[in-house]
N, C-alpha and C positions, 0 to 999 in steps of 0.2 A: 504494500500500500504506500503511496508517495505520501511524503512527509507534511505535504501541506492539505493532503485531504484526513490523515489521522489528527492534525494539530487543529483542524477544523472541529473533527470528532472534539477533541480534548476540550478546545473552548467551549462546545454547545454542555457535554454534562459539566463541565467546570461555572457555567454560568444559573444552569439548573440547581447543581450546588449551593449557590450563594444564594441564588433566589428563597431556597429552602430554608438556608440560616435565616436568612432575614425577616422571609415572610413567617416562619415559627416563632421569631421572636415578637417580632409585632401581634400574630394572635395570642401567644403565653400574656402577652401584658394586660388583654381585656380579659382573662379569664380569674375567677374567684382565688386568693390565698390558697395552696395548695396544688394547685391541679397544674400542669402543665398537657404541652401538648399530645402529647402519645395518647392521654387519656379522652382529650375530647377525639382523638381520631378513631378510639374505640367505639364512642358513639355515633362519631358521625356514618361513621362503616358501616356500623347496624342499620341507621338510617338509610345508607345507599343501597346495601344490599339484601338486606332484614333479616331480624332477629331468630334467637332459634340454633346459632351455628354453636359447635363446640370449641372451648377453650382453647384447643388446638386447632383448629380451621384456623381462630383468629389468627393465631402465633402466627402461623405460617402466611394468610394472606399478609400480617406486616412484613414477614423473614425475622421472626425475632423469638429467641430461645422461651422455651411454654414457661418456662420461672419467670422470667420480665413482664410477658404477656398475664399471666398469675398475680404477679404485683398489680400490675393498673387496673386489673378485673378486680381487686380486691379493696384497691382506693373506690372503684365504681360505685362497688355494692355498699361498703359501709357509709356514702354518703347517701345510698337509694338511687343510683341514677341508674342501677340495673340489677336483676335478679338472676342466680345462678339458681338451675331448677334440674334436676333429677330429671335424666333423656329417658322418656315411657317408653322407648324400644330396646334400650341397652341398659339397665341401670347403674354399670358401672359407667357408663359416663354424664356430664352434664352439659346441660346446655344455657347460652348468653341468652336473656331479653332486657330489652333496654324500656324501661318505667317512663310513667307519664313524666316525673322529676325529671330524666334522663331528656325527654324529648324538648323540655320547657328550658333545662339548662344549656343544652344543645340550643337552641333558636337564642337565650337570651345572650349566647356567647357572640353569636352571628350579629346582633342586633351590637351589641360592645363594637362589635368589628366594622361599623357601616360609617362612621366617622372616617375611619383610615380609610377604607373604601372610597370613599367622596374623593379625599386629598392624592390618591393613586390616578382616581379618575380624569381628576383634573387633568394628569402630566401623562396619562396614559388612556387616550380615548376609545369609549367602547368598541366602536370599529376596526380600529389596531385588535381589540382582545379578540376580537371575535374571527379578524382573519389568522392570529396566530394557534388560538384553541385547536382547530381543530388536527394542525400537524402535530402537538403536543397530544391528545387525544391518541393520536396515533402511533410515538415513539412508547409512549406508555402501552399500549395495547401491546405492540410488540417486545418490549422491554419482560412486561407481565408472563405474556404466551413462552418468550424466550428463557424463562427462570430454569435451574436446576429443578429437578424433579425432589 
C-alpha cells in the first residue's frame, strides 16, 4: 500500500480518535456526579437496539472484558436505571432491561447535551453533518461486520 494512501488511512481513524476524546468529554460533563460515559452508552445501546440482551452480548457489542461491562451494569442497577432479570429460557443466565429511570435519565442526558449541540451547530452546519453521516455510517458498518469473531 503506498505510503500516502495508509497515512490517509492513519489520519481518518487518528481524527475519529480525537473526535471520540473530545466529544466523550463534552457529554461526561452534562451527565449527573458519578456516571461517566460507558454507562450512558449502556443505555443508550438498549435504546438503539433493545433491551433483553445478556451481560455478555453487551461486553462484546462494546469489545470490552464481561468484568468492566459487570461494573457499569452494576452502577446501572443500583441507581435503577436498569434491571438485571433471571433469562426464562436458561436460568443460569440473565438478562439487561433498561427502567423507565433509565429511559428518563437517558433523554434528560440528551437534553444537558442540546446547549453544546447549538454551539457545534453553529460552526458545523446540519448539511455538512448530514453529507458526512452517512460515509461514517458506513466505515462503522464495516469496521462492526469486520470484528474478530
Amino acid at each position: 500500500m503506498p505510503e500516502s494512501v495508509m497515512s490517509a488511512y492513519f489520519r481518518l481513524f487518528n481524527e475519529i480518535g480525537i473526535i471520540g476524546q473530545l466529544s466523550r468529554s463534552l457529554l461526561e460533563a452534562r451527565l449527573p456526579p458519578g456516571f461517566v460515559m460507558a454507562q450512558f452508552s449502556v443505555l443508550n445501546h438498549l435504546v438503539r437496539v433493545g433491551d433483553g440482551r445478556t451481560p455478555l452480548a453487551i461486553a462484546q457489542a462494546f469489545q470490552v472484558p464481561k468484568n468492566s461491562m459487570t461494573h457499569s451494569l452494576t452502577v446501572l442497577e443500583r441507581a435503577g436505571l436498569i434491571e438485571i432479570r433471571r433469562n426464562p429460557e436458561d436460568g443460569r443466565s440473565k438478562l439487561v432491561y433498561i427502567t423507565e429511570a433509565g429511559q428518563r435519565f437517558r433523554q434528560e442526558a440528551i437534553d444537558a447535551f442540546a446547549p453544546d449541540v447549538a454551539r457545534i451547530a453553529a460552526a458545523f452546519p446540519p448539511e455538512q453533518v448530514a453529507r458526512v453521516l452517512p460515509d461514517l455510517e458506513m466505515l462503522r458498518k464495516f469496521l462492526d461486520a469486520d470484528r474478530d469473531p
